[in-house]
GULOGU-6915 format. One record per residue (C-alpha): residue number from 1; x, z, y; residue in three letters. Coordinates in Angstrom, 1 decimal. Each point is the difference from the previous one (the first is absolute). Last residue first. Example, Ala and Ser with C-alpha at 12.3 -4.5 7.8 and 13.67 -1.06 7.14 Angstrom:
2
REC num      X      Z      Y residu
REC   2   13.7    7.1   -1.1    SER
REC   1   -1.4    0.7   -3.4    ALA
// end
This chain:
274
REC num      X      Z      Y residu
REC 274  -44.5   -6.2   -0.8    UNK
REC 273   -0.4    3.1    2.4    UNK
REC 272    0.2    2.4   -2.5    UNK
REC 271    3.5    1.5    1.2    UNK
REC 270    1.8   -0.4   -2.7    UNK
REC 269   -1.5   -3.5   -0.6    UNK
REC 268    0.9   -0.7    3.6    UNK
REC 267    3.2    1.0   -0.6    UNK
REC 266    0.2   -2.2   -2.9    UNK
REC 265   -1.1   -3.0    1.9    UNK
REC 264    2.3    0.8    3.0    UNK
REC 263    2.9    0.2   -2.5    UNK
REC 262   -1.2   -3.2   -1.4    UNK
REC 261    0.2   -2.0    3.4    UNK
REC 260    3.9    1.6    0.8    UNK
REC 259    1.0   -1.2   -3.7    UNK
REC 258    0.2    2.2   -2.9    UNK
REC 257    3.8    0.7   -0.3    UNK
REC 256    2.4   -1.4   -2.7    UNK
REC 255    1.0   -2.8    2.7    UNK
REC 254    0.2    2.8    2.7    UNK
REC 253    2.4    2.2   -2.5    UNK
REC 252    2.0   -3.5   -0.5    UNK
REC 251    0.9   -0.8    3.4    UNK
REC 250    0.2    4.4    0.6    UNK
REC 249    2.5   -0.4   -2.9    UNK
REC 248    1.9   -2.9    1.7    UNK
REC 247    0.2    1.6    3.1    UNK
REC 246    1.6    2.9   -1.1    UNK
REC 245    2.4   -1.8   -1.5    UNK
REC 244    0.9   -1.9    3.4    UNK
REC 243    0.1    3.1    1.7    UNK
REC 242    3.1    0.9   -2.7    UNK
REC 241    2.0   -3.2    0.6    UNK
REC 240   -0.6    0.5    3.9    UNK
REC 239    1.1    3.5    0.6    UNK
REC 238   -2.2    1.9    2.7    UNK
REC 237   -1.2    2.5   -2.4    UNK
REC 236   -1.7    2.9    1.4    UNK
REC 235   -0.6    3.4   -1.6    UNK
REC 234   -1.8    2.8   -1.1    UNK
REC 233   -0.5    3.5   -1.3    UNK
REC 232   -2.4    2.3   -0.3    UNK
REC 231   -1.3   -1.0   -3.3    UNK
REC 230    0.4   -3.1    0.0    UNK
REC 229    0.2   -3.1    2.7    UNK
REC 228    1.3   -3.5    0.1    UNK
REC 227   -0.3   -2.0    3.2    UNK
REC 226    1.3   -4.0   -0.1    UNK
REC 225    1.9   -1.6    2.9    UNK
REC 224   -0.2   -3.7    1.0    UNK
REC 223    1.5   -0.9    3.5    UNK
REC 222   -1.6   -2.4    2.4    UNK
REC 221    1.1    1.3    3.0    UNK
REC 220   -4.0    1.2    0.6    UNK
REC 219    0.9    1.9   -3.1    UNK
REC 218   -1.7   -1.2   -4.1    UNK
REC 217   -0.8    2.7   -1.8    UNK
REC 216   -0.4    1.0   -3.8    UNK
REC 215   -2.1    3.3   -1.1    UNK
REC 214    0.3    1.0   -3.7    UNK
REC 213   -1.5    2.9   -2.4    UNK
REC 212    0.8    0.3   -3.4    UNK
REC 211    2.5   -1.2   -3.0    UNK
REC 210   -3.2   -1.7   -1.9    UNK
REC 209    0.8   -2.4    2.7    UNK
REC 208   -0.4   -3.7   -1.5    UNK
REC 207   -3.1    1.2   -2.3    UNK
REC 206   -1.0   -2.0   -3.3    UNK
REC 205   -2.9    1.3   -2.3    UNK
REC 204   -3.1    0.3    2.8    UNK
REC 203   -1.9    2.3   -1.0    UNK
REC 202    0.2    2.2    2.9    UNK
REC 201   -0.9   -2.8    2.3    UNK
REC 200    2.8   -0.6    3.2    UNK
REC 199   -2.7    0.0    3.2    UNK
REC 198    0.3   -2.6    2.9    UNK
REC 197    0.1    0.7    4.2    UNK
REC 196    1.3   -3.2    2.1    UNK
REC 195    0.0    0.9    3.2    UNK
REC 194    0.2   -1.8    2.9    UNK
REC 193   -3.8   -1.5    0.2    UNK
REC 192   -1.1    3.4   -0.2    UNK
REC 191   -3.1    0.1   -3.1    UNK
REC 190    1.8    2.1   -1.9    UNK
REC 189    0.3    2.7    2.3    UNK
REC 188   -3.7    0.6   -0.2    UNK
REC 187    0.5    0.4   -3.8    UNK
REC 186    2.4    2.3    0.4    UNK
REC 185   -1.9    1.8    2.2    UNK
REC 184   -2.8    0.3   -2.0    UNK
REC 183    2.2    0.8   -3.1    UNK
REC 182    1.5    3.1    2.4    UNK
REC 181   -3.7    1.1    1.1    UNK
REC 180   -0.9    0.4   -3.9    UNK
REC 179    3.3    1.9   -1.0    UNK
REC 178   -0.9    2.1    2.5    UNK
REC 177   -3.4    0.8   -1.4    UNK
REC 176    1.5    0.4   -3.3    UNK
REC 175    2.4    2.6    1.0    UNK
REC 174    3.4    0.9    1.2    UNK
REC 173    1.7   -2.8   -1.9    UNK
REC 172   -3.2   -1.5   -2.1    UNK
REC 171    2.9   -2.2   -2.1    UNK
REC 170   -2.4   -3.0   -1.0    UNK
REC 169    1.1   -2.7    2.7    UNK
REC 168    4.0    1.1   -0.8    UNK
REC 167   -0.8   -0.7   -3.6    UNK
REC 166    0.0   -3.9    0.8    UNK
REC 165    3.4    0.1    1.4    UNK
REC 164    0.4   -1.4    3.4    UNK
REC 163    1.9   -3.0    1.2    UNK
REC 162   -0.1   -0.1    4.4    UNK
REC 161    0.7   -3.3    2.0    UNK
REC 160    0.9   -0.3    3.6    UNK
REC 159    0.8   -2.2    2.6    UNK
REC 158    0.4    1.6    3.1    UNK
REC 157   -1.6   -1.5    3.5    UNK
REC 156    2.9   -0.8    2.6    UNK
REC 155   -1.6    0.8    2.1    UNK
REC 154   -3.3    2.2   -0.9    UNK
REC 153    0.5    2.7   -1.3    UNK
REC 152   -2.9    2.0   -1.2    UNK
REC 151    1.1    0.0   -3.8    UNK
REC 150    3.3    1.7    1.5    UNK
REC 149   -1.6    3.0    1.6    UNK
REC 148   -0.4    1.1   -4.2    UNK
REC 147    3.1    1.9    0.9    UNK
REC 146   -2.2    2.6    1.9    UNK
REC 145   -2.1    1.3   -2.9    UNK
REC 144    3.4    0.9   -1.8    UNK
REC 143    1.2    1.6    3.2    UNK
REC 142   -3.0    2.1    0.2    UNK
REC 141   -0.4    0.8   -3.7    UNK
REC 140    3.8    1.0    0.2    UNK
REC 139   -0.9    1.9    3.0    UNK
REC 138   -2.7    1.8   -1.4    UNK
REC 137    1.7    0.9   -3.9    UNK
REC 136    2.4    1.7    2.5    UNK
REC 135   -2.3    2.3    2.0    UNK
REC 134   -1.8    1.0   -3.6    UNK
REC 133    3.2    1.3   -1.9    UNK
REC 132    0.8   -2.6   -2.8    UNK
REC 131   -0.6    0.2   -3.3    UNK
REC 130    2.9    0.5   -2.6    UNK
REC 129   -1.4   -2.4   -1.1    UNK
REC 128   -1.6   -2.4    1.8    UNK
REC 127   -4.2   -1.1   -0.9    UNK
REC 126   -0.9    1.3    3.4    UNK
REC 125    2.4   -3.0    1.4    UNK
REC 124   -2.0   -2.6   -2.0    UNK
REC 123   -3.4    1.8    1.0    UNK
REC 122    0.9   -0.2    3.9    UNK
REC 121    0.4   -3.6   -0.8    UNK
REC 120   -2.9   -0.2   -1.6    UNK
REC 119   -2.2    1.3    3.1    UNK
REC 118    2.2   -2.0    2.2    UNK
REC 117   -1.2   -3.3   -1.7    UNK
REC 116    3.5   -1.7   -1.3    UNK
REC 115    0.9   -3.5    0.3    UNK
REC 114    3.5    0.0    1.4    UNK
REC 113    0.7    3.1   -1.8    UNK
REC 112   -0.3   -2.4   -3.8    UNK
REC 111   -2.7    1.6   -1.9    UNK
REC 110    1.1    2.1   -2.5    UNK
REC 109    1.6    0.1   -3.6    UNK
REC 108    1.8   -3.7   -0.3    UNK
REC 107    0.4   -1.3    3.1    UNK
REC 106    1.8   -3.4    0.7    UNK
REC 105    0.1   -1.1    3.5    UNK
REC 104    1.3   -3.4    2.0    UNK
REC 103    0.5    0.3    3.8    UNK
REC 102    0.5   -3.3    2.5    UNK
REC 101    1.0   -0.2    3.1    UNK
REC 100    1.0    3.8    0.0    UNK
REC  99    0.6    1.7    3.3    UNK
REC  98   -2.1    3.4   -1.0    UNK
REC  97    1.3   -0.4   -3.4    UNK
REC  96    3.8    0.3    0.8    UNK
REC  95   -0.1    3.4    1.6    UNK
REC  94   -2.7    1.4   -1.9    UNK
REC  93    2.0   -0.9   -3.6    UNK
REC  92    3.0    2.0    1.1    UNK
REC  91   -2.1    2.9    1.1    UNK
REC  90   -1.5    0.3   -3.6    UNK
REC  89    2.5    2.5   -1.4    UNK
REC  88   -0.2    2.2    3.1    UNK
REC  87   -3.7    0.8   -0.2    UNK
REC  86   -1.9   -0.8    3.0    UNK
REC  85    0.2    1.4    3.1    UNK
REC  84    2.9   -2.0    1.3    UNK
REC  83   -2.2   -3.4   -0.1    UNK
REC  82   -2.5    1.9    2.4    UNK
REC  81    3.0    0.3    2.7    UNK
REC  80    0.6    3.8    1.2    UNK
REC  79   -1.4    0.7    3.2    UNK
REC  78   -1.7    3.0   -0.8    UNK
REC  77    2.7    1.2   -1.6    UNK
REC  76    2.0   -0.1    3.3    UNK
REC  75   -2.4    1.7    1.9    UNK
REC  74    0.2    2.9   -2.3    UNK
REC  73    3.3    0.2   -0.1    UNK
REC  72    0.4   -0.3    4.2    UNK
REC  71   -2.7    2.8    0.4    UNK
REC  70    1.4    2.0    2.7    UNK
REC  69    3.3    0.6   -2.3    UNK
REC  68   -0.4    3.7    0.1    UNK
REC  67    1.9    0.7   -3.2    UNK
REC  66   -2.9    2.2   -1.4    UNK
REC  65   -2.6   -2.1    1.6    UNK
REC  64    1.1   -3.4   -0.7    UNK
REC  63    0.5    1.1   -3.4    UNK
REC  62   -3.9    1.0   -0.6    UNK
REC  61   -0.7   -3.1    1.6    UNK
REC  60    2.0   -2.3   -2.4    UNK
REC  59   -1.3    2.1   -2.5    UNK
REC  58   -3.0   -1.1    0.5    UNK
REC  57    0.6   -3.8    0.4    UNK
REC  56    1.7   -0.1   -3.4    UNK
REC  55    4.0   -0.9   -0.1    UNK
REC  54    0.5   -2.7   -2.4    UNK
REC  53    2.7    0.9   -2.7    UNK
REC  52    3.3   -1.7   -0.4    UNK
REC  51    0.9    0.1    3.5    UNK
REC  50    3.0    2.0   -0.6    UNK
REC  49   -1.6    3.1    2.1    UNK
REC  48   -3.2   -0.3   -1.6    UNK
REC  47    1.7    0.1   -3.4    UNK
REC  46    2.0    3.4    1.7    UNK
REC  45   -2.7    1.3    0.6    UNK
REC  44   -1.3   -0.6   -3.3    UNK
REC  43    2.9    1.4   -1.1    UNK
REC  42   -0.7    3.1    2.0    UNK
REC  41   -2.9    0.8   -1.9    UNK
REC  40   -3.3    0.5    1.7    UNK
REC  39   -1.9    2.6    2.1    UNK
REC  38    0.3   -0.9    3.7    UNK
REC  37    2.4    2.6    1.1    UNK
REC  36    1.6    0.2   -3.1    UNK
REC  35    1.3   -3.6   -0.3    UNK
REC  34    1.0    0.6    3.8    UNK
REC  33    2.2    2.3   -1.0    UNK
REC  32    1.6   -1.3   -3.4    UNK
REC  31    0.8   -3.5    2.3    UNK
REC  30    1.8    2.2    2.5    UNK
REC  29   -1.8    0.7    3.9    UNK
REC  28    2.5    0.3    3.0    UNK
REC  27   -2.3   -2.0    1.9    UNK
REC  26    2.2   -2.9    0.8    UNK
REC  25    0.1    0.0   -3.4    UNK
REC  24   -3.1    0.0   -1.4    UNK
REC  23   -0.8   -3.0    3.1    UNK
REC  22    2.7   -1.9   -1.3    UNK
REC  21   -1.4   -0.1   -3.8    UNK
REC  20   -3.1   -0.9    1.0    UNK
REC  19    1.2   -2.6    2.0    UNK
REC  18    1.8   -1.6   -3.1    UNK
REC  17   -2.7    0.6   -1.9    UNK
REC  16   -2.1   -2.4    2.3    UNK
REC  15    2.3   -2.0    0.0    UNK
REC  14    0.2   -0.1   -3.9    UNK
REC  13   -4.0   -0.1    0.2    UNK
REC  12   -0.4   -3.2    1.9    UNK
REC  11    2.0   -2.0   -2.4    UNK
REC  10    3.7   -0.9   -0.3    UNK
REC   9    0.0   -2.4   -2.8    UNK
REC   8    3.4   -0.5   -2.2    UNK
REC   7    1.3   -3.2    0.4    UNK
REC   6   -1.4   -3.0   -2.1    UNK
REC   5    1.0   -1.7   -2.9    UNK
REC   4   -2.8   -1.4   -1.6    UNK
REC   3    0.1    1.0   -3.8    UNK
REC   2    1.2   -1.8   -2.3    UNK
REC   1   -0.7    0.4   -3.7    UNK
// end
């Protein structure tokens, strides 16, 4: 594999941490200190510190009162970008997706982000384990529900195309009701004249990416880059030779796929509307 080779990001949150960690100082304050005064470890000041962990707004106030900032943390979380709310190991894809010309998906357990109802995305993130603490799961839900921005754009207008497995229209995530509202939408997508939306049948025999979930990309400069994510981790590959085999299986995966007029027939079926 090759992954794009790109320095390492400085986000919102390592300057933040970085004035964090000046304001301590300047007030005298060590990391075990101020972890007491607000009630938490003092690595997880020190996280904060680093920028490896967001700083929530209410502790952002509670530590502009104790080190008597006058409310600079606090402003400054509230000004953090929407793209550095969501989870770190999908920050990569964000950056390149909302300039793509043209965005190819593969989804295998959920709906594809792009296309999600907020209700069921608020049920995906529920479904985490270890769960996560309620202010978090909101700004992920937020930022997830803010990346769809790119099926309004209009110039240049994205090309996109989204392969779903069958069993992802059956999973109830959160309940059946929002299962329900998601195949609506779905369905409503499918009728964009951009998007191409087509579902892989469970009994199908042959599969071109039994090894999981793919995105591929195509840059306003023309480059091709492909997306592959797991289990908290992810990465970008920028690499010709190995784009160009992840091309070929989404070629194939969309020849093996019920085509974009028989998807909207089975989700009409699913939804007794046929």
């Amino acid at each position: 594999m090759h992954p794009a080779n790109k320095p390492k990001r400085i986000t919102s949150w390592h300057v933040i941490g970085a004035q964090l960690s000046h304001f301590r100082r300047a007030a005298r304050i060590t990391q075990p200190e101020l972890a007491e005064m607000v009630g938490l470890h003092e690595d997880t000041i020190g996280s904060i510190e680093q920028g490896r962990r967001p700083l929530k707004i209410d502790l952002a106030e509670t530590l502009d009162e104790i080190l008597d900032t006058k409310g600079a943390l606090a402003v400054a979380v509230a000004k953090v970008p929407e793209r550095e709310k969501l989870p770190a190991f999908v920050q990569d894809l964000v950056e390149h997706e909302e300039e793509a010309l043209t965005l190819l998906s593969y989804e295998n357990q959920v709906v594809p982000g792009l296309l999600q109802t907020e209700p069921y995305a608020r049920a995906t993130f529920d479904s985490l384990y270890p769960p996560l603490d309620e202010g978090q799961a909101e700004e992920w839900v937020s930022g997830r529900i803010s990346r769809q921005k790119l099926l309004e754009r209009n110039k240049p207008r994205p090309m996109l195309n989204f392969v779903l497995e069958e069993v992802v229209l059956h999973r109830p995530i959160g309940s059946p009701e929002i299962l329900r509202a998601q195949l609506r939408h779905l369905r409503s997508c499918a009728e964009l004249p951009f998007l191409g939306l087509q579902i892989m049948p469970t009994a199908r025999r042959s599969h071109a990416s039994l090894d999981g979930p793919l995105v591929l990309m195509e840059t306003p400069e023309h480059d091709h880059l492909a997306y592959i994510e797991a289990q908290r981790i992810s990465f970008l590959v920028d690499d010709p030779d190995e784009v160009s085999v992840y091309q070929q299986k989404y070629g194939m995966l969309r020849s093996q796929a019920l085509t974009p007029e028989e998807t909207k027939s089975l989700l009409d079926d699913l939804l007794g509307e046929s």
